[in-house]
C-alpha positions in Angstrom: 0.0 0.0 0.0 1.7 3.3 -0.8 0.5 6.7 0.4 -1.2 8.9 -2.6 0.2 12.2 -2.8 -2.7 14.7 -3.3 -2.8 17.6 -5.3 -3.2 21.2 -3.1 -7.2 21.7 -3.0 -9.5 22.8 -0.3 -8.9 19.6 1.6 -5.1 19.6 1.8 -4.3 23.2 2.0 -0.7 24.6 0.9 2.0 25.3 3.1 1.9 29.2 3.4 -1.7 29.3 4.4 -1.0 26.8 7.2 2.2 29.1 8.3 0.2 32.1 8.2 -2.2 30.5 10.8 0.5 29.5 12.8 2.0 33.1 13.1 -1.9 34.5 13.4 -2.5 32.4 16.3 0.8 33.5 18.4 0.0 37.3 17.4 -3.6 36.3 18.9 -3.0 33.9 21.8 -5.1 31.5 20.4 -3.9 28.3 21.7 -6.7 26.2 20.3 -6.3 28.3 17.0 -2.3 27.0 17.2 -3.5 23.3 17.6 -5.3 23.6 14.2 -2.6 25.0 12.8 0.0 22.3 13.8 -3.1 19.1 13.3 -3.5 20.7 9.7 0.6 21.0 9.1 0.5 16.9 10.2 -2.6 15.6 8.1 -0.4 17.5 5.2 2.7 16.4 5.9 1.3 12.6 6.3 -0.5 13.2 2.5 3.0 14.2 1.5 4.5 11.4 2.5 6.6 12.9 5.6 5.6 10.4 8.5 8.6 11.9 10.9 7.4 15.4 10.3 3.4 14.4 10.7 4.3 12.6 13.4 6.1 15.4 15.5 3.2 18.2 14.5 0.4 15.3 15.4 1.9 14.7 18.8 2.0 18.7 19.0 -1.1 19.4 18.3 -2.9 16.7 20.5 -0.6 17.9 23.6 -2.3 21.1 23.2 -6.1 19.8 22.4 -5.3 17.7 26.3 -3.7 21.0 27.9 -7.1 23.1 27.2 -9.5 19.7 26.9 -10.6 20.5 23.4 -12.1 17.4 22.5 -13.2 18.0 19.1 -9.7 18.9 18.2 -7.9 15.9 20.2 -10.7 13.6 18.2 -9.7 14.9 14.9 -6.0 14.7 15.6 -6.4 11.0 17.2 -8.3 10.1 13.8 -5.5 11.3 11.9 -2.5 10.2 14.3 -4.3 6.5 13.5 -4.2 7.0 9.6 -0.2 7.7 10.5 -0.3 4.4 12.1 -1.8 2.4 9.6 0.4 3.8 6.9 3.5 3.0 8.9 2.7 -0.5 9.8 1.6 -1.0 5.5 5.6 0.5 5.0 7.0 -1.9 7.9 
């Protein structure tokens, strides 16, 4: 099973538009905002094939969904941190 690298639509937004969140929500304060930022850089980063890189913004991104008990957000991420999983046990 290999990993389909998607084209940049509406579902797996670019790069700058992720960064530009990222630097919004520290010029905010919007810790939530910030755990969007980083689940969105991992769900990309696993599309593009990075698993390392998803991995790290993943396990960012849930830390800070526990800290401020966002469920929604540490759902999404746990969905997504389980489609990392199942792509590295397919590569193992």
């Amino acid at each position: 099973m290999t990993l389909a690298i998607l084209p940049s639509t509406e579902e797996t937004p670019i790069w700058p538009e992720n960064i530009f969140r990222i630097a919004w929500s520290e010029r905010v304060g919007s810790t939530v905002s910030f755990g969007y930022a980083k689940a969105r850089l991992g769900y990309l980063a696993l599309h593009l094939a990075d698993l390392a890189k998803a991995g790290d913004y993943l396990h960012q991104a849930l830390i800070i969904f526990y800290k401020f008990g966002h469920t929604y957000g540490m759902a999404v991420t746990l969905d997504w941190l389980a489609s990392l999983a199942a792509v590295e046990s397919c590569w193992e």
